[in-house]
N, C-alpha and C positions, 0 to 999 in steps of 0.2 A: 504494500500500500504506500500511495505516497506519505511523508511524513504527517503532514496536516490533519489527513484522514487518519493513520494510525493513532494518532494523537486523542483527537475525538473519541474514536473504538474505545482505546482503553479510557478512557475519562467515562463510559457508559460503562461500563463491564466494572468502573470502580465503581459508579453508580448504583448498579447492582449488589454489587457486595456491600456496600453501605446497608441497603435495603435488609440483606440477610443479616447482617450485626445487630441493626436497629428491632427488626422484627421479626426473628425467627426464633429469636431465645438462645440462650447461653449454649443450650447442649447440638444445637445444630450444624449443619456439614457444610458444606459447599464445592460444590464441582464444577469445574472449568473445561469444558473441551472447546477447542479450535479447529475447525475445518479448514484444510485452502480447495476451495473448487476449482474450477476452470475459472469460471466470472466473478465471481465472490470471496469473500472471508466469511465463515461463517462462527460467530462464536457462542456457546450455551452456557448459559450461568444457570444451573441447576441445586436446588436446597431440600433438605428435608424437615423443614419447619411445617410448622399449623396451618401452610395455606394462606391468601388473602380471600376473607369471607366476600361474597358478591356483593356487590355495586360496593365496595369499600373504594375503589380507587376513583372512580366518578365521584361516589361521596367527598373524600380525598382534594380532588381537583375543584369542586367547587366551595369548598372552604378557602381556597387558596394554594396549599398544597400541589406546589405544580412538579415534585422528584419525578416521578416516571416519565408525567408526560412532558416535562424540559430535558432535565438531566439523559434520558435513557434515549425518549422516541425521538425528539425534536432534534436530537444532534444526529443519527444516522438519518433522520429526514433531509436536513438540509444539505445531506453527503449523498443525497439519490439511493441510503436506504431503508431499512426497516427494522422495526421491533416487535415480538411479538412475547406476548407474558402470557403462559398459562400454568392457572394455581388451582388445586383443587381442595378447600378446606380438610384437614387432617391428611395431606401427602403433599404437601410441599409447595413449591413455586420452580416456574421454569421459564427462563429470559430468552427469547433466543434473538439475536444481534446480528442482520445481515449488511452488508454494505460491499458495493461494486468495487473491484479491482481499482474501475476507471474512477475512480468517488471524484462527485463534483461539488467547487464550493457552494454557497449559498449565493454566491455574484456568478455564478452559470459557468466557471472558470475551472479548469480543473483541476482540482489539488496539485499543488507545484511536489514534484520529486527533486531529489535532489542525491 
């Protein structure tokens, strides 16, 4: 990935882990696995906490509370890619973090390598 983009990536995937500290309880795991596809990075933050109970993260967002949807979705969005969270109360939470090889900035530019 170019720097820029890499940079982001991990700033969500810390994001994530933030998430697991804060709210999964002391005794919980956390796993990391990284893909390289052909067109993509693909990375999963996987936990085995409690779950987010439903509508808590829309709850969440409209308090104010914008961690997922800045910190995690909003930075691979504005890199052309995605995040996708699925939790299922009592088996955990699962982040999963895609973004284009080619990642573009937010100015339609595409992340300088170097």
């Amino acid at each position: 990935l170019p720097p820029a983009a890499a940079r982001e990536l991990a700033a969500a995937v810390g994001a994530a882990l933030d998430n697991v500290r804060r709210h999964a309880g002391d005794a919980a795991r956390a796993w990391i696995l990284v893909e390289d596809e052909p067109a993509d990075i693909l990375v999963t933050v996987r936990d085995d906490g409690p779950g987010i109970p439903e509508g808590r993260l829309a709850e969440a967002e409209g308090e104010g509370r914008l961690g997922v949807a800045q910190s995690i979705r909003g930075r691979l969005r504005d890199l052309g890619g995605s995040a996708e969270l699925i939790s299922v109360p009592g088996q955990g939470t699962e982040v999963e973090l895609k973004i284009p090889k080619g990642a573009v900035t937010a100015r339609g530019k595409k992340a300088e390598r170097r």
